[in-house]
Phi, psi and omega in degrees: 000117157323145192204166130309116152272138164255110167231101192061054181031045169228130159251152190235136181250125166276165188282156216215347165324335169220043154295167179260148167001126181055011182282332175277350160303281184313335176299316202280324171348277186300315202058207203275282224210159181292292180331329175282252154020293187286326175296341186257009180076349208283187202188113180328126196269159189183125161288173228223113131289132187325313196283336185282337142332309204274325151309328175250015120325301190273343185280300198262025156080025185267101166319132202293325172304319206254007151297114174235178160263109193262133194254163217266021154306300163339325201274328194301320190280343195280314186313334186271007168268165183288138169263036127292326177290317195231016165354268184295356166252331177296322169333294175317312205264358156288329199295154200306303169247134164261335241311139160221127175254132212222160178250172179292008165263031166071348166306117185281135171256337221209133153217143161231142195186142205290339155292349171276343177283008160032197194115153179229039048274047200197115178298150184261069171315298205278359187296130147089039181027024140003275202272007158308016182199144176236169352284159200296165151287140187295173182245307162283169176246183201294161166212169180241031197230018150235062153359170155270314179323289163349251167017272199305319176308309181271020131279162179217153152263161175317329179199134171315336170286328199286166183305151157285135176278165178244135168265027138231064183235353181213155191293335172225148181229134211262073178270126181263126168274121193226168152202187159260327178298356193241041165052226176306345187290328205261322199271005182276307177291331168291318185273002164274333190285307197285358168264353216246318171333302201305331200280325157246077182275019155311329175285126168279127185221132187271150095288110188269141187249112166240127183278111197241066182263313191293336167289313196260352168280343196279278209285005159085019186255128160202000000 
């Protein structure tokens, strides 16, 4: 069983790739101790009205146009795959923070997801120089049975007015799974994605920013 160990306060994460279904959440969730928890930032989960959403979005450099919601149909579409077949991708594509990188025919090229980042007090994205090119090398690995389109369909946006995103105005398109509870862990990761953007701005690149905070307060974890 994967577990924190503590020796002189550097914790070591054993690999969690075939761990079972939500087990790698409750890790990172929980850690070990309140203590633990408060060193990683995390932060007592509470629902988000779509305007509180949208203030600590803009807190975090996120255009209100490229703000979803992720919604709890999702949990419905991860269900209809087999999990003896597709366990460990469903896992994967459960977890709190995301990153996916998609070219313009919707292909995932990049996938990051917090279990594969390990780290102390600070998850470690960058390990193993991941994102010095973009688009990074993946960290987890690909699948072809969450499309992007797919994807978008179990978002919603903040408001009825705002623009829809479009998927054919850019060559990559970015999604970030973000929340607030899980603090500094989440706006460390929007700020990586969004420097990593930089390194090729010749390239047109979307980030769509999705928020699961409310999903995942739905699924009992707080």
């Amino acid at each position: 069983m994967a577990k924190f160990v503590i020796k002189s306060k550097v914790i070591a994460l054993k690999p969690l790739q075939k761990l079972p279904f939500l087990v790698c959440i409750f890790i990172i969730f929980e850690a070990c101790t309140p203590i633990i928890s408060s060193m990683y930032g995390f932060k007592k989960h509470k629902y988000l009205k779509d305007v509180d959403i949208e203030k600590i979005a803009a807190k975090n450099q996120i255009p209100l146009n490229d703000l979803l919601v992720l919604d709890s149909t999702y949990k419905g579409f991860l269900r209809q795959f087999d999990t003896l077949l597709h366990a460990a991708t469903i896992q994967n594509h459960y977890q709190p923070l995301q990153v996916l990188y998609f070219n313009k025919k919707g292909e995932l090229l990049s996938f990051h997801a917090n279990c594969f980042a390990g780290g102390f007090p600070n998850l470690n994205w960058t390990r193993d120089n991941h994102f010095q090119h973009f688009p990074p090398q993946t960290a987890a690995p690909l699948d072809s049975i969450f499309p992007l389109e797919k994807l978008l369909n179990f978002t919603r946006k903040t408001r009825d007015d705002a623009a829809k995103i479009n998927l054919n105005n850019s060559n990559f398109y970015v999604l970030v799974y973000w929340n607030r509870f899980l603090g500094r862990q989440s706006k460390r990761l929007i700020k990586l994605v969004q420097q990593n953007a930089k390194l090729h701005p010749q390239e047109k690149v979307q980030i769509i920013y999705i928020n699961n905070d409310n999903f995942f307060l739905e699924q009992g974890i707080n």
